[in-house]
C-alpha positions, 0 to 999 in steps of 0.5 A: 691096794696094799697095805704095810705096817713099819716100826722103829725104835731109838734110844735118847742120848745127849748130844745128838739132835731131834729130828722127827719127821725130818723136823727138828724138834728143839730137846735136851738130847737126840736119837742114837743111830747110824743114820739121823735116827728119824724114827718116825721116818724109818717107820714109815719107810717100812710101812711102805717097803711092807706093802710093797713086799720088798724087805725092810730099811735095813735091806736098802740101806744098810748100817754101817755103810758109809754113804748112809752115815748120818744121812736125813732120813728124808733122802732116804725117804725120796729113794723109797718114793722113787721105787713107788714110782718104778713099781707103779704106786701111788700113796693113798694114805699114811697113818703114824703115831710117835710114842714118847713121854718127852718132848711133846710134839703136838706143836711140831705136827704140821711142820712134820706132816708138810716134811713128811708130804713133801718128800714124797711128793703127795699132799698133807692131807694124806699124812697123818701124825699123831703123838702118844706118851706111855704114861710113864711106863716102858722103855718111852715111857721113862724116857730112855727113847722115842718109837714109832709106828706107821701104816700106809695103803698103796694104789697100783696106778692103772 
C-alpha cells in the first residue's frame, strides 16, 4: 500500500469559470490558472503522483506549456490513472476536502464525485468530497480564492 498527500491553491477572479472536481459550479467568478485551474483536481493528481513517489503536477504538466493552456484538469486526470496503471496501482480510496467560504458546494458533491470516479475508472464510493469554510478567516476565508487538500492509498495489484 501507499499513501499520498496533494494540495492546491487558486485564487478568485472574474471572468473565468468554476470548475471543481471537473463540475461547473455556477458562481460570480473562477479559478486563475494556466490550466482550468481545478483545484481540487490538481490536489488530487498529487495526492496521487505522491504515493507514487513521482514528483508533483508541475512535473508532468508544466505551466507554460502550450498543450496544457486551459486543458480540463479531467484530461490531466486520465494521463495520471494511465501511469497507475503502467506502474501496477489500483486506487483504493480518495479522501478530499475544498476550503472556501463561497459558494457552498454541498449541492455539487455527488456530481464532483461521479466526475472525479469516472475519470479514473473506479467507483463513487471510492471518492470522497467534503466541503469546508475558514469561517472568514485567511486568504479562503475572505474570499480571495479557493484550496484544496486530497489524500489517496494505493494498491499494488498482484
Amino acid at each position: 500500500m501507499k499513501i499520498g498527500f496533494g494540495y492546491d491553491v487558486h485564487k478568485l477572479v472574474k471572468g473565468r469559470k468554476l470548475i471543481l472536481g471537473g463540475v461547473e459550479i455556477p458562481f460570480s467568478k473562477g479559478l486563475q490558472g494556466y490550466s482550468d485551474a481545478d483545484v481540487l483536481l490538481h490536489a488530487i493528481i498529487d495526492a496521487l503522483l505522491g504515493a507514487l513517489g513521482d514528483g508533483d503536477i508541475g512535473c508532468h504538466f508544466p505551466a507554460g506549456d502550450p498543450q496544457y493552456r486551459n486543458i480540463s484538469s479531467l484530461k490531466l486526470l486520465e494521463k495520471i490513472k494511465l501511469l497507475l496503471d503502467t506502474k501496477g496501482y489500483t486506487i483504493a480510496n480518495i479522501d478530499s476536502t475544498v476550503v472556501c467560504e463561497a459558494p457552498r458546494i454541498a449541492t455539487f458533491v455527488e456530481d464532483i464525485k461521479l466526475s472525479v470516479a469516472r475519470a479514473l475508472d473506479i467507483s463513487a464510493t471510492q471518492v470522497n468530497v467534503k466541503g469546508k469554510t475558514e469561517e472568514g478567516l485567511g486568504f479562503t476565508g475572505e474570499g480571495k480564492g479557493v484550496s484544496a487538500y486530497a489524500v489517496c492509498l494505493l494498491h499494488k495489484r498482484p
